[in-house]
C-alpha positions as CSV (number, residue, x, y, z in Angstrom):
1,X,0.0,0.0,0.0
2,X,2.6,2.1,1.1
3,X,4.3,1.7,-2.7
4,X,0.8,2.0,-4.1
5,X,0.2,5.3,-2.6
6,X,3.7,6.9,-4.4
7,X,2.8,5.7,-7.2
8,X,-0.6,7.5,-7.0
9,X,1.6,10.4,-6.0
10,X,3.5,9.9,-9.4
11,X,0.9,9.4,-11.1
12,X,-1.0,12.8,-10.1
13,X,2.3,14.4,-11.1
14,X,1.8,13.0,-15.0
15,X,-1.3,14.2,-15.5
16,X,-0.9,17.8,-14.0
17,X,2.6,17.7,-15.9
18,X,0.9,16.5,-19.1
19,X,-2.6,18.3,-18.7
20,X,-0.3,22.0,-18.4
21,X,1.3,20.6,-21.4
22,X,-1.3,19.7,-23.8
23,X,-3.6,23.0,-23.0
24,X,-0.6,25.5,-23.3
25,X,0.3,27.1,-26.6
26,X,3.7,24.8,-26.2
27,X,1.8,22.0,-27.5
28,X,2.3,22.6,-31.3
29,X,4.6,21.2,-34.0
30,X,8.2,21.5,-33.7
31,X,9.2,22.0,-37.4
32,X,12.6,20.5,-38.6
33,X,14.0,23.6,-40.3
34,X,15.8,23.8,-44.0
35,X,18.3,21.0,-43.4
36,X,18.0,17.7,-45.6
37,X,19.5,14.5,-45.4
38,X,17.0,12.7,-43.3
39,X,15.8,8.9,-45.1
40,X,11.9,9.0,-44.2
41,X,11.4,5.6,-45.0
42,X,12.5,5.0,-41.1
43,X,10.7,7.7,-40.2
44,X,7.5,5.7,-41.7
45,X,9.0,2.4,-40.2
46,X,9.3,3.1,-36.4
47,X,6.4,5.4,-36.9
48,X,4.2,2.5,-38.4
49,X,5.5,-0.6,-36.5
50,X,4.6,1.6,-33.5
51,X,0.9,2.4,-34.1
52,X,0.6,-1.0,-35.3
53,X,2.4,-2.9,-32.6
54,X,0.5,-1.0,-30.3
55,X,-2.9,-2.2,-31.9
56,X,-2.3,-5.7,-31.7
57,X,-0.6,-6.0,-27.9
58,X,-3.7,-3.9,-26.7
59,X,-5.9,-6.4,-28.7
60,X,-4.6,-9.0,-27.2
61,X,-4.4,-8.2,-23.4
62,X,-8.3,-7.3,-23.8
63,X,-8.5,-11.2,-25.1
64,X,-6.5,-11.8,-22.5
65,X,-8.8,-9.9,-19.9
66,X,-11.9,-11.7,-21.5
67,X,-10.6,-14.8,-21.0
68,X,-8.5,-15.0,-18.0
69,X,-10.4,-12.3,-16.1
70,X,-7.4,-10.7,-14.7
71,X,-4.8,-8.4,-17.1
72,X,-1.6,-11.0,-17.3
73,X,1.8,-9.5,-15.6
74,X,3.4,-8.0,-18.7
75,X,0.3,-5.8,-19.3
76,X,1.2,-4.5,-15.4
77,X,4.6,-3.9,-16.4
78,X,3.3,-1.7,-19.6
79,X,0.8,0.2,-17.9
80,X,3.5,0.9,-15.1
81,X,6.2,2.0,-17.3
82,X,3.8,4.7,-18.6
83,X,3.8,6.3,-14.8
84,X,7.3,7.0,-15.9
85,X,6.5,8.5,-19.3
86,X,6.8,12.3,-17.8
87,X,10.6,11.3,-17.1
88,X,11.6,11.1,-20.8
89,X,12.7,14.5,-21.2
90,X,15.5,14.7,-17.7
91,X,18.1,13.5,-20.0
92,X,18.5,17.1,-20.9
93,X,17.8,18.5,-17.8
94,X,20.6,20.6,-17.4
95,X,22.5,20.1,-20.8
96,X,21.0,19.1,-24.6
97,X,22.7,16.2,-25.1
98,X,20.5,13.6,-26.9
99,X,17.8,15.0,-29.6
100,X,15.0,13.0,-31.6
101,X,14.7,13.4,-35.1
102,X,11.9,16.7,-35.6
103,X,10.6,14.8,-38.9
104,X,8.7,12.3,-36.8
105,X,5.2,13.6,-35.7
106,X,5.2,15.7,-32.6
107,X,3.9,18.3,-30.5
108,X,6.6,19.2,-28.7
109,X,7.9,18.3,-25.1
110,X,6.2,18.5,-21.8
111,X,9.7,19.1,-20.6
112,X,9.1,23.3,-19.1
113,X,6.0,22.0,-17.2
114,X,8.2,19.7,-15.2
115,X,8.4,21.5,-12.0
116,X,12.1,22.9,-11.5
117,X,13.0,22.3,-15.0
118,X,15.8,24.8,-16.0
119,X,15.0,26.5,-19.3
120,X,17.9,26.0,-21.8
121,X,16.7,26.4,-25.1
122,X,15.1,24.8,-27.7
123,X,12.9,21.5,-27.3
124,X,13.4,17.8,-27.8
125,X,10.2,17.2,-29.8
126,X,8.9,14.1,-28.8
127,X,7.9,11.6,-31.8
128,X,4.4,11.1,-30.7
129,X,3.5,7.8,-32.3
130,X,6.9,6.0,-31.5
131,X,6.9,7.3,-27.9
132,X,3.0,5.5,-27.5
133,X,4.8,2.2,-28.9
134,X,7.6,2.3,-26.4
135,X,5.0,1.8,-23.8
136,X,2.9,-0.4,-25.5
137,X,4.9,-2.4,-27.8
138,X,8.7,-2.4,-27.6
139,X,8.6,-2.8,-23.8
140,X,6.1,-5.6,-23.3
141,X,7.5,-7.6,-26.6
142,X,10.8,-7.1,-24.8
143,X,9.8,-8.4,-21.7
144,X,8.1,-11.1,-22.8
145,X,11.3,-11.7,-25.2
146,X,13.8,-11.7,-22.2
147,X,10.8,-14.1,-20.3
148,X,11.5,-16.7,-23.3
149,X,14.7,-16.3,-23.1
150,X,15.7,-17.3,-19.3
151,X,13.3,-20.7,-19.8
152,X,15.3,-21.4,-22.6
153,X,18.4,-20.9,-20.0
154,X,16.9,-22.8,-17.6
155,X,16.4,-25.9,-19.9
156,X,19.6,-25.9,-21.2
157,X,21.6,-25.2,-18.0
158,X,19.2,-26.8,-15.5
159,X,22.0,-26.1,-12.2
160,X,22.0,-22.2,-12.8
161,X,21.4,-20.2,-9.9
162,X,19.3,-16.9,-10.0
163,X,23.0,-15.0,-9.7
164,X,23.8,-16.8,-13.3
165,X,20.5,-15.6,-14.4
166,X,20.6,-12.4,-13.3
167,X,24.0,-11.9,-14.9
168,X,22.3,-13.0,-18.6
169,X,19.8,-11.0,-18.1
170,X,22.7,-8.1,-17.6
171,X,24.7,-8.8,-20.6
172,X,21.7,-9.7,-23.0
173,X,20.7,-6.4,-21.7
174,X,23.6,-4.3,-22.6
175,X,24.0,-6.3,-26.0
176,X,20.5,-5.2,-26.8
177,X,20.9,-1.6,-25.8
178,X,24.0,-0.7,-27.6
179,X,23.0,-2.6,-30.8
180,X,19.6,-1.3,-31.0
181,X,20.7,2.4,-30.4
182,X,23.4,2.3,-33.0
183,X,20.5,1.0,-35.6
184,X,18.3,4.0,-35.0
185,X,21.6,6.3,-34.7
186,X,22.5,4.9,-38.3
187,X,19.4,5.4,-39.6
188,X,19.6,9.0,-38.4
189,X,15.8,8.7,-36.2
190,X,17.9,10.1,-33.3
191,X,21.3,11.7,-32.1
192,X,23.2,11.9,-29.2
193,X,24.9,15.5,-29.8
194,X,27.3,15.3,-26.3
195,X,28.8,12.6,-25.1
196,X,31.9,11.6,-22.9
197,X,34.2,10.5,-25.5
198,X,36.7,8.4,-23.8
199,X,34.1,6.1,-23.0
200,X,32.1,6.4,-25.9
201,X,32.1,4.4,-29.2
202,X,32.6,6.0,-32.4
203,X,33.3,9.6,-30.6
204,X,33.2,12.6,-32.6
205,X,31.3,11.3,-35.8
206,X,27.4,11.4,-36.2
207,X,27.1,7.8,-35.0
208,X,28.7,8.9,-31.5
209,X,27.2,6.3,-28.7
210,X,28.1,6.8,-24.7
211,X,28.7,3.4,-23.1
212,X,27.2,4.1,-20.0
213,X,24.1,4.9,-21.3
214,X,24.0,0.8,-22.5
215,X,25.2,0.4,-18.7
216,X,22.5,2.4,-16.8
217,X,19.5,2.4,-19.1
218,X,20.2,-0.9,-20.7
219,X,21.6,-2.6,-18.0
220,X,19.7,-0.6,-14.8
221,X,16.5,0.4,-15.7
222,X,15.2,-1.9,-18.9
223,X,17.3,-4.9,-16.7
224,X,15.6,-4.0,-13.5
225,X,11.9,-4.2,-15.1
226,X,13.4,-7.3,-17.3
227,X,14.2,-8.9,-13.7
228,X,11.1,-8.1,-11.2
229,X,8.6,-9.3,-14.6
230,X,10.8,-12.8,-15.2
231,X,11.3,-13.7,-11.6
232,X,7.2,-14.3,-10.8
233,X,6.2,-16.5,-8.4
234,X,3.7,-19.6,-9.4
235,X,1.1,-17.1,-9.8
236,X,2.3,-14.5,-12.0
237,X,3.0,-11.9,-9.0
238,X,5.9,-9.8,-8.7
239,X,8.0,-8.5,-5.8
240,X,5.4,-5.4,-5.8
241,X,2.6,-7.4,-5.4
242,X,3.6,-8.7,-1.7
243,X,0.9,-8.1,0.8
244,X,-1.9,-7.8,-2.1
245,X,-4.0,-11.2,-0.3
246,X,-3.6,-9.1,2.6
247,X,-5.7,-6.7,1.6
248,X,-9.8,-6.5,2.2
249,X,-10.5,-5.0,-0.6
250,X,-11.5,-6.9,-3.9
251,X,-11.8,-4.5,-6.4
252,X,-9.1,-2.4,-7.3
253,X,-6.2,-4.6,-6.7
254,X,-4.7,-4.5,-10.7
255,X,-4.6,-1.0,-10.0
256,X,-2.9,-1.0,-7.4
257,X,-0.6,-3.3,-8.8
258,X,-0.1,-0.6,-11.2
259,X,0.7,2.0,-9.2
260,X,3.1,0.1,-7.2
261,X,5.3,-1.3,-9.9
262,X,4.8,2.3,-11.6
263,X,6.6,3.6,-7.9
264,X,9.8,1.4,-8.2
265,X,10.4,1.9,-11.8
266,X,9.3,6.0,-10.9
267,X,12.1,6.0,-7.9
268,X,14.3,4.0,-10.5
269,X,14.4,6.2,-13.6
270,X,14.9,9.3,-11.3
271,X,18.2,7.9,-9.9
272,X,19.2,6.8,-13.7
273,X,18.5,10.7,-14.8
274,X,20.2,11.9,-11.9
275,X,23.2,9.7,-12.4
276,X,23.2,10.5,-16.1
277,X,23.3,14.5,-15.7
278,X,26.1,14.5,-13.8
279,X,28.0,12.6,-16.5
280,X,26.4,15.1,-18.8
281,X,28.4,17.7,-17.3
282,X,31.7,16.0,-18.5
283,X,30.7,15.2,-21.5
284,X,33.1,16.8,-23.8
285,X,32.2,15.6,-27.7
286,X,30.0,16.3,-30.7
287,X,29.1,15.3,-33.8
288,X,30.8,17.2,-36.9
289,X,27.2,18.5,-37.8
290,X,24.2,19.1,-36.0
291,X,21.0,19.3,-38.5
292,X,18.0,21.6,-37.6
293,X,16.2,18.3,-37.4
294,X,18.1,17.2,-34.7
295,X,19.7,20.7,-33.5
296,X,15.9,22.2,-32.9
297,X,17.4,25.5,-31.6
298,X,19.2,23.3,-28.8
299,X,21.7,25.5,-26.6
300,X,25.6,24.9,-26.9
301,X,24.7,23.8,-30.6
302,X,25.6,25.2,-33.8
303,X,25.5,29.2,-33.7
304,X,22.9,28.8,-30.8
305,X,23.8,30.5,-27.7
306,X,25.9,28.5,-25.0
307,X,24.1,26.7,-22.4
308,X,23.8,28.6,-18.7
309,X,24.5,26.4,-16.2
310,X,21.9,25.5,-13.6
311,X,23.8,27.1,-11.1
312,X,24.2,30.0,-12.6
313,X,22.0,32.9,-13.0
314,X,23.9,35.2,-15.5
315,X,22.9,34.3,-19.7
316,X,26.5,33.5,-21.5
317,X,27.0,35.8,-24.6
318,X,26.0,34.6,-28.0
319,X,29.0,33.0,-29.8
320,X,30.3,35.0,-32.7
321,X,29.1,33.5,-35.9
């Protein structure tokens, strides 16, 4: 209860973040300026694989509620995962460093309604449609994916221990992360503009790719969810739902399943962001060139003003063009 009732708190601060959002004159088109070189055909792929992905998992986990008369787990882990969807922007909460592709259908960013967010410049214009399948789509396919995966393990190396587990479920999701962000990075759908180039593959080129963000997103938060989803009990109930037969009440209880996955990842994704912005502070490498696709009047980028530090309360002087 006591995880259910932060989630609620969570969950209160999406919709005020995203009800600001969507009725504020910020929630219009980002436009990706006079640059070419973007391929739309992915554009159209993640686009469409996204709106139709999405179709069919929600298809089938109504089935699924018809049948069964309960939601199954991985439906718990989508709906929770979208508590943390007000999150996405804190990767450049004190710095632009990673930029979608302004092509992809938007209506800007939610990110100046997150309370305490420091203004520097520009947006990262959320691709509507793909951002949707992330939740429902890419993350439940992956779960259920890395749920295959570990019975597979298990039949093949019957005298693993959850330690041996645990450690595939690291390195699968590492493998995962870095090979699946270089795809979209080659096909140009997204950028990361800063990174820390010593530890950093392909530094300094428009492919650029930080290591630790395969560590702490692939490794901590997607591995985290990856790990609380496989390891059910006989029942299909996760380490959040402890204490639920406890509980008088009858109705209610898949949302409060919800909300109290949608805490832990919540707590989670803030300690990734946190983590991750203080790298951001060292990171000391662009790309060659920033299109206005990507740049989207981003500060520290192109002939855009430098960023001002969140510390600081004096506005740098425009860089001499």
């Amino acid at each position: 209860m006591w995880l259910a009732r932060l989630g609620a708190v969570f969950l209160v601060l999406e919709l005020y973040i995203f009800g600001r959002w969507v009725t504020s004159d910020s929630f219009q088109r980002v436009m990706p300026g006079t640059d070419d070189g973007t391929n739309m055909v992915w554009i159209y792929f993640w686009d469409g694989l996204s709106i139709v992905g999405s179709i069919v998992f929600v298809t089938w986990i109504v089935r699924k509620r018809i049948r069964d008369g309960e939601l199954p787990p991985v439906a718990i882990v989508a709906m929770a995962w979208m508590l943390t969807a007000w999150q996405d922007p804190l990767v450049n909460a004190l710095r632009p460093v990673y930029s979608y592709n302004s092509h992809f259908p938007n209506f800007g960013t939610w990110a100046e309604f997150i309370p305490g967010w420091v203004d520097n410049g520009g947006v990262n214009p959320q691709p509507i449609f793909w951002w949707v399948g992330i939740y429902l789509f890419f993350v439940p396919l992956n779960m259920m994916g890395v749920d295959a995966y570990l019975k597979w393990v298990r039949r093949h190396v019957p005298r693993i221990n959850r330690a041996g587990l645990i450690a595939f479920v690291m390195v699968l999701m590492f493998a995962q992360d870095v090979i699946g962000e270089l795809i979209t990075l080659l096909q140009g759908v997204d950028r990361y503009v800063w990174v820390g180039g010593s530890i950093s593959l392909f530094p300094g080129t428009d492919y650029q790719f930080p290591l630790y963000e395969g560590l702490v997103w692939g490794c901590g938060m997607v591995g985290l969810s990856a790990l609380i989803y496989c390891f059910r009990d006989w029942r299909g109930r996760m380490i959040t739902d402890r204490g639920l037969d406890r509980l008088k009440i009858r109705r209610g209880r898949t949302f409060l399943r919800v909300l109290s996955l949608g805490a832990v990842f919540n707590i989670a994704m803030l300690v990734f962001f946190l983590g991750y912005n203080v790298v951001n502070q060292h990171a000391d490498t662009t790309q060659p060139t920033v299109p206005s696709y990507i740049e989207n009047d981003m500060c520290g980028l192109g002939d855009n003003p430098k960023c001002v530090p969140f510390w600081s309360t004096t506005t740098p002087a425009e860089p001499s063009r």
